[in-house]
N, C-alpha and C positions, 0 to 999 in steps of 0.2 A: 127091373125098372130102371129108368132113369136115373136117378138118385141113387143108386146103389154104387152108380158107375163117377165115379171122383175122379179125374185124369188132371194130376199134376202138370199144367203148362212149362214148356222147357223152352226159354228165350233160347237164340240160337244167339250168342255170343262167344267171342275169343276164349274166356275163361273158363263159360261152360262145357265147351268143345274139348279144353287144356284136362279139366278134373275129369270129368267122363269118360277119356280113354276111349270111343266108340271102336268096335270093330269091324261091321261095315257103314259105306255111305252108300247110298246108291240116286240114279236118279228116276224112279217110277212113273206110270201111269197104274192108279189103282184101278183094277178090272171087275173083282168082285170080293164078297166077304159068305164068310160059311160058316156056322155053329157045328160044332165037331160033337161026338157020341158022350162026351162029358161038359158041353157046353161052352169048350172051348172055342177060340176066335179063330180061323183061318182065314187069310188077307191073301186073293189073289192078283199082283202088281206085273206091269209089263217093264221088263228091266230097261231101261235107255240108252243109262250108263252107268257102271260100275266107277266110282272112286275111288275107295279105297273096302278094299276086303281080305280077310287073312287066308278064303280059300279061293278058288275060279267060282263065278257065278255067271252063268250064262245071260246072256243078251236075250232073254224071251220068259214066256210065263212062268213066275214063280212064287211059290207061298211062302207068306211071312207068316211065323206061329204065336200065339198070346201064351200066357202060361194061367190065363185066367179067365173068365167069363166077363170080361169088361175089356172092350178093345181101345186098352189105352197106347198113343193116341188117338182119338177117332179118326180114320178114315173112310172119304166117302167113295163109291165108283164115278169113274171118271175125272178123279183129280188128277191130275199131274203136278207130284211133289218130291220133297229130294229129301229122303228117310235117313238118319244117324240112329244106329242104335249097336244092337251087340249080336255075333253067332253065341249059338252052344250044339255042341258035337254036330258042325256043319251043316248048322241050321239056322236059316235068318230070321231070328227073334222081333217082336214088336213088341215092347216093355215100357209099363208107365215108369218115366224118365228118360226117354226116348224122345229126342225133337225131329218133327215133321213140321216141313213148310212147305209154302207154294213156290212151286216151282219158277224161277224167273234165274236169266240167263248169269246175270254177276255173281250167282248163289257159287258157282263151278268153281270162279277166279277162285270168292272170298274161301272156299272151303281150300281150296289148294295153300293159300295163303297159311290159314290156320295149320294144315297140317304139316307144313314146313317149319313152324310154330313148335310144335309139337315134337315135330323128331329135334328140334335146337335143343328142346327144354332137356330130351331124355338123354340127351348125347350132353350136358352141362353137368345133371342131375347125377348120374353114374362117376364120372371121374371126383366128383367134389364129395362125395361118399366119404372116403376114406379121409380128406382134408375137413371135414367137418368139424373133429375130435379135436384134431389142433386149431381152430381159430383162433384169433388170439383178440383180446382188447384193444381198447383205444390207444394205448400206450406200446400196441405192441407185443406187451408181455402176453404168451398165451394164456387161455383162461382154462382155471383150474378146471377139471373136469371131477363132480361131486362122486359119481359115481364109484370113481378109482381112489381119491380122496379117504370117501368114509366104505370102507368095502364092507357088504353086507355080509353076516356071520356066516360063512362057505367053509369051504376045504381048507384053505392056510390056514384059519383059525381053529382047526380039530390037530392041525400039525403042529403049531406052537405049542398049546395046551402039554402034550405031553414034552415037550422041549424043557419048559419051563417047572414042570417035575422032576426033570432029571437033572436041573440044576439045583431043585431041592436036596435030592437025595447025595447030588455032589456037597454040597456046602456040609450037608450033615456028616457025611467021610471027614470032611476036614478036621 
């Protein structure tokens, strides 16, 4: 039924495009849709044009898979729209959290846009990794890091333990 079916809307913004990590985009015409032998969704789209995908996706009919009996997002036949969502083992997924819109021509620029966005942030993100640890304050001075500070009860402290017995047993010699 209807109601069973709840599809989280996915604004197509900068940000949400940035956390979502999609890995493919494409630009579709939806052709048809099919319930599959456990009720699953199958979405058959005509490819337009591939923007961004981590395998080859051809230029002609292809099925996108639900992983559940609710084709979230909906799509209708005959829309012509530009699909962000995710592969798994070389297969173009259609998952609620997944933004679909209509198709119109500045969608191409703006996603190119974002996804130059996108490899900036991961190419800042990687190097500053390692620089994280030392930040430092307002002043300057790096800021302590709690961690290393207060070290939780580990390995050096099973090695001291007997360290400081055998200074026991030293004092007692004397």
């Amino acid at each position: 039924s209807k109601d069973r079916c709840k599809c989280k809307k996915v604004k197509p913004t900068l940000a949400t495009y940035l956390s979502k990590n999609y890995s493919y985009v494409i630009h579709a015409k939806v052709k048809s849709t099919e319930r599959g032998s456990c009720n699953e969704i199958t979405t058959m789209v005509d490819v337009k044009e591939v923007l961004k995908s981590s395998f080859p996706v051809p230029r002609s009919l292809v099925p996108l898979y639900t992983n559940s009996s609710c084709q979230c997002p909906p799509l209708l036949p005959n829309q012509d729209v530009l699909i962000m969502c995710y592969e798994w083992r070389s297969r173009l997924m259609l998952l609620d959290g997944c933004s679909v819109e209509k198709w119109k021509e500045p969608l191409s620029k703006r996603f190119k846009r974002w996804e130059q966005r996108l490899q900036e942030q991961k190419l800042r993100v990687a190097p500053n990794k390692s620089q994280s640890a030392k930040s430092s304050g307002r002043n300057g001075v790096p800021k302590q890091n709690l961690k290393t500070a207060n070290p939780a009860p580990s390995g050096p402290k099973k090695i001291t333990k007997p360290r400081s017995d055998q200074k026991d047993v030293n004092s007692k010699k004397n």
